[in-house]
C-alpha positions as CSV (number, residue, x, y, z in Angstrom):
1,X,108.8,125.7,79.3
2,X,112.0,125.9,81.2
3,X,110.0,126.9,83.9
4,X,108.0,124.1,84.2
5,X,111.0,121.6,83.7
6,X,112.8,123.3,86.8
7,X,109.9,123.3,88.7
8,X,109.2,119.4,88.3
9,X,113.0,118.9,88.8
10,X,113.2,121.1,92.2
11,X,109.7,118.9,93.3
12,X,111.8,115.5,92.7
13,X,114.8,115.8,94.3
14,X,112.4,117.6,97.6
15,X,110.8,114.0,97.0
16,X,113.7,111.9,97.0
17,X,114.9,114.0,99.6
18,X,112.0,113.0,102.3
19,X,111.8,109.6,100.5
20,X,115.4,108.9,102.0
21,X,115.3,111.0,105.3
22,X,112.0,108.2,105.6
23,X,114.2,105.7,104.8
24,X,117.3,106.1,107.3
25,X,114.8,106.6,109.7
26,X,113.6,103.2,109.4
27,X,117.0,101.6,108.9
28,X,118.3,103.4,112.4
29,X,114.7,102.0,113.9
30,X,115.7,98.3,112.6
31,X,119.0,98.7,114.3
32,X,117.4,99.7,117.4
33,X,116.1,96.3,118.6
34,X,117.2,93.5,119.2
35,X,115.0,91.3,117.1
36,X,115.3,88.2,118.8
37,X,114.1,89.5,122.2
38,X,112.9,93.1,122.1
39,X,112.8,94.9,125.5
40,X,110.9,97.8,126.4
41,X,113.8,100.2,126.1
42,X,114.5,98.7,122.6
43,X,110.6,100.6,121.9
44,X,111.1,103.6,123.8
45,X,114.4,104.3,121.4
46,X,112.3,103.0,118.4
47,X,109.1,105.3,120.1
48,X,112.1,107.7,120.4
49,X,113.1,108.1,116.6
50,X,109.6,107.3,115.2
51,X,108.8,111.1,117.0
52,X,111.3,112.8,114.6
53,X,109.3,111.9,111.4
């Protein structure tokens, strides 16, 4: 039983690990542009990051 409870303790935090690797990936992609007038080197960084994942 205590087996089984690590097991499904280890899978969540690999979970929330990749949930928030996702998730700073997205934030850095946000910062990358310039929203009111993206240029195409704003999408080559964005291009750039979106790789890593």
């Amino acid at each position: 039983m205590t087996t089984l409870a690590f097991n499904a303790a280890n899978r969540s935090f690999a979970f929330l690990g990749i949930f928030m690797d996702a998730l700073d990936k997205a934030i850095a992609m946000a910062k990358a542009v310039h929203h009111d007038r993206p240029s195409a080197a704003d999408m080559n960084k964005v291009r750039a990051i979106a790789e890593t994942i």
